[in-house]
C-alpha positions in Angstrom: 54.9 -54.5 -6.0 54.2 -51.0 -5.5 54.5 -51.0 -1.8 57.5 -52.6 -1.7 59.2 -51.0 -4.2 58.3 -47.6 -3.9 56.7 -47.0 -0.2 60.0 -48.8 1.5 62.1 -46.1 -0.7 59.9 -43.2 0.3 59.2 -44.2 4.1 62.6 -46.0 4.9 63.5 -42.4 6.5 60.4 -41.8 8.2 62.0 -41.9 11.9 65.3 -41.1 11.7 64.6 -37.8 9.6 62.0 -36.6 11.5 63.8 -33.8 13.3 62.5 -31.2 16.0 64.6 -28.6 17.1 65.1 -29.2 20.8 67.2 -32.0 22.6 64.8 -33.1 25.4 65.6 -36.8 24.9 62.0 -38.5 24.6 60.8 -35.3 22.9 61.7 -36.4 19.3 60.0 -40.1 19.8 56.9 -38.7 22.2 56.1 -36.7 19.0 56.7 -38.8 16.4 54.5 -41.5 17.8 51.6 -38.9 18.2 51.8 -37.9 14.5 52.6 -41.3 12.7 50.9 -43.9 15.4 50.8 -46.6 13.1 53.4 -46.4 9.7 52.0 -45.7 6.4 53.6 -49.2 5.3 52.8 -51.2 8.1 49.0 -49.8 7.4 49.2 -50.5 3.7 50.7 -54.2 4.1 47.7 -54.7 6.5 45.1 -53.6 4.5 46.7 -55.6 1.3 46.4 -58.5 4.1 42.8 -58.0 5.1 41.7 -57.1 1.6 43.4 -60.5 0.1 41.7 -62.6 2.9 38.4 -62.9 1.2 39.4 -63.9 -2.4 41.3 -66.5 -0.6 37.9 -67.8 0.8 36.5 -67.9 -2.6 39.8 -70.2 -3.6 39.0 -72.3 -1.3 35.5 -72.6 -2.3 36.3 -73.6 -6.3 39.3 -75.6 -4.9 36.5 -77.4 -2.8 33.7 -77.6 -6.0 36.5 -79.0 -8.3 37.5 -81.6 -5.6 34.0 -83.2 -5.4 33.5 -83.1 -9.2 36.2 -85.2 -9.5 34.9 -87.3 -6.6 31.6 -87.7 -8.6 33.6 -88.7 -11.9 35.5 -90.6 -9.8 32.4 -92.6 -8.2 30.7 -93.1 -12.0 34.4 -94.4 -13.4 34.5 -96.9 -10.8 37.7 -95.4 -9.1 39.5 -94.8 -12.3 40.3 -91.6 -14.3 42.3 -91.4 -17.3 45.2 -88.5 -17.6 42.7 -86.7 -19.9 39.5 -86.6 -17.7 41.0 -85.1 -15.2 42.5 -82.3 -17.6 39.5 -81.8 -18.6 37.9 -81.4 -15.0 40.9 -79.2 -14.7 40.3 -77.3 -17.6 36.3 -76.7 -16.9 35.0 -73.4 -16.2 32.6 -73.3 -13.1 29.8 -70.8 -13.2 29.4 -68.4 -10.0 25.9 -70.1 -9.1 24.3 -71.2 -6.0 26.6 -71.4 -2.8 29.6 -70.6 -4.7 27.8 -67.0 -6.0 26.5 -66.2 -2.0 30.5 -66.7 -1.0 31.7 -64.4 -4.4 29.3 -61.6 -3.4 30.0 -62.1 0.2 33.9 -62.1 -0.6 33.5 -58.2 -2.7 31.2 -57.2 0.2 34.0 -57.5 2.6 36.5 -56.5 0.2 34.7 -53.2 -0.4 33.9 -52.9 3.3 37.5 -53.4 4.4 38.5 -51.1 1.6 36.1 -48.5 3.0 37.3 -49.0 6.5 40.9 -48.6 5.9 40.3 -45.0 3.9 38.5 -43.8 6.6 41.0 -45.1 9.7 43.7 -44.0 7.4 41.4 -40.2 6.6 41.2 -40.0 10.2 44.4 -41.3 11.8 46.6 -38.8 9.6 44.4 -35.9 9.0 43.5 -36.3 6.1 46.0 -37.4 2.8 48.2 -34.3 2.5 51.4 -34.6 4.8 52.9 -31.3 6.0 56.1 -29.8 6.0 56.1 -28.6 10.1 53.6 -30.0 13.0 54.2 -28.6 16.6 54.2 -31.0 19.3 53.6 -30.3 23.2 53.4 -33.6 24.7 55.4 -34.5 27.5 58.1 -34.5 28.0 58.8 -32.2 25.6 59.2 -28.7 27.5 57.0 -26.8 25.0 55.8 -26.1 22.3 58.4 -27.6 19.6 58.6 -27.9 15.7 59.1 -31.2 14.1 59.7 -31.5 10.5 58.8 -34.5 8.1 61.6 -35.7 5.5 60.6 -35.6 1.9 56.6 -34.3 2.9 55.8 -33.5 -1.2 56.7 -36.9 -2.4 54.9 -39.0 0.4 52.2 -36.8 -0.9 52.0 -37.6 -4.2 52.8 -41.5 -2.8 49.9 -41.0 -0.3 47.2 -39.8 -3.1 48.6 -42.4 -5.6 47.6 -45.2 -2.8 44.1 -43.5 -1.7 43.4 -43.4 -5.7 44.3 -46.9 -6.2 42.0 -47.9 -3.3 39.3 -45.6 -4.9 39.3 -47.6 -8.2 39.6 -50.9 -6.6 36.8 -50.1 -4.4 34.6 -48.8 -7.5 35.2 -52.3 -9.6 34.2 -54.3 -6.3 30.9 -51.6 -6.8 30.5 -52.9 -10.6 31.2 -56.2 -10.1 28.9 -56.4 -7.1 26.2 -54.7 -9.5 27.1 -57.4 -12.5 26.5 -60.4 -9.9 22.9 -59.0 -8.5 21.9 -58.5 -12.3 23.3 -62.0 -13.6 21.5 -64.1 -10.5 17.9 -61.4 -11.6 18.2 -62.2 -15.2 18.9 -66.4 -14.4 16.3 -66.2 -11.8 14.0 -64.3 -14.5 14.2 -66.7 -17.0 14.0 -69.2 -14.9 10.6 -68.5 -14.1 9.9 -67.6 -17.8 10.4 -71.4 -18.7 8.7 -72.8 -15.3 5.5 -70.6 -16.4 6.1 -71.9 -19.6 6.1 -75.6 -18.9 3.0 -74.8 -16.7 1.1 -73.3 -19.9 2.1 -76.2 -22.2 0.9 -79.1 -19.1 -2.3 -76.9 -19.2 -2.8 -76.9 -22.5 -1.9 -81.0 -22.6 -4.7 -81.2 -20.3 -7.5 -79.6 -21.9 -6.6 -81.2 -25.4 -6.7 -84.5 -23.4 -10.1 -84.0 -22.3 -11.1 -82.5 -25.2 -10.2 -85.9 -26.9 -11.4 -87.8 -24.2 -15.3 -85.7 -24.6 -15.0 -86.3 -28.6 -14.1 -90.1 -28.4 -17.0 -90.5 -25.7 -19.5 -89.2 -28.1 -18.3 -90.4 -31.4 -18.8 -93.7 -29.1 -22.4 -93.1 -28.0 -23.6 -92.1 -31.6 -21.8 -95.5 -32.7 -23.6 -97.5 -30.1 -27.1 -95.2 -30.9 -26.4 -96.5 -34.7 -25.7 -99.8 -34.6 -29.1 -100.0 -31.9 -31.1 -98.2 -34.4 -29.8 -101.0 -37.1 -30.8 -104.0 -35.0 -34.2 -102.5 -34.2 
């Protein structure tokens, strides 16, 4: 919403107002295309693009889990499902575990690497985020060295930072929620183990009890027998 709202009103003019003070024709477009090779909104819609691709992925994947829960009711119903089973199925949270956790984490991977990518082509394409008032151009077939000046350079500025901060923050919850995952699939793993090792103890314990039964009601046998021999004799 912000790029289409505010970026087409800032950068609408970026072409037609940049001015430099000759008349060579070609001079005017020659330099524009070396300073602004690729436009700020055209970048921005590519990177909302890339960045959007991976959470798509994940869709996919719940779309996919959700699809073969139902299959699995379906198969257990016999081919039938009422209105309110599949509400319910509808309605069910799924826990990020197993594959579907490997694509989440891999989907903010990407997302933070594209984000990454993007400040740095953008860093490096522009010169960095501030825009100036005057650049000099001497590419051909400009005749020398000529001015060119940039329409409204303070407020695709401020526009400019706004859109590197935004990318900052979005780049630093990817970080956290990246963090939360690792530490969620630790702790489930952790306790995991906890209640394996804890099942293990208990078996162990089963066992020796058993044999310890098994030894006592062997030799509460053997003195019976021993009795009732001693009685006869």
């Amino acid at each position: 919403m912000i790029l289409v709202v505010a970026a087409e009103a800032v950068w609408g003019d970026e072409q037609s107002d940049f001015t430099c003070n000759t008349l060579q024709p070609g001079c005017k477009n020659v330099c524009y295309d070396h300073y602004f090779p690729i436009s700020h909104i055209r970048l921005w819609s590519l990177q909302l693009i890339i960045v959007a691709t991976p959470a798509l992925l994940v869709a996919m994947h719940v779309a996919y889990k959700r699809h073969e829960e139902k299959r699995q009711l379906r198969k257990k119903k016999n081919g039938s499902l009422d209105p309110s089973e599949i509400e319910e199925l509808k309605m069910r949270k799924i826990r990020i575990v197993g594959s579907l956790w490997w694509t989440y984490t891999t989907s903010i991977f990407f997302r933070l690497l594209f984000e990454s990518a993007f400040m740095y082509l953008f860093y490096f394409m522009y010169a960095g985020f501030h825009m100036p008032r005057l650049v000099k151009c001497d590419a051909w077939p400009c005749p020398n060295v000529v001015d060119c000046f940039i329409s409204r350079p303070t407020e695709k500025t401020v526009f400019t930072v706004f859109m590197v901060v935004v990318s900052g923050i979005c780049m630093v919850l990817n970080v956290a929620e990246l963090c939360l995952l690792i530490i969620q699939a630790v702790c489930r793993r952790h306790r995991k183990g906890a209640k394996y090792h804890k099942s293990k103890t208990v078996t162990l314990k089963e066992r020796e009890q058993n044999e310890m039964n098994e030894l006592y009601s062997g030799s509460c046998q053997n003195t019976v027998s021993s009795v009732s021999k001693l009685n006869q004799s």
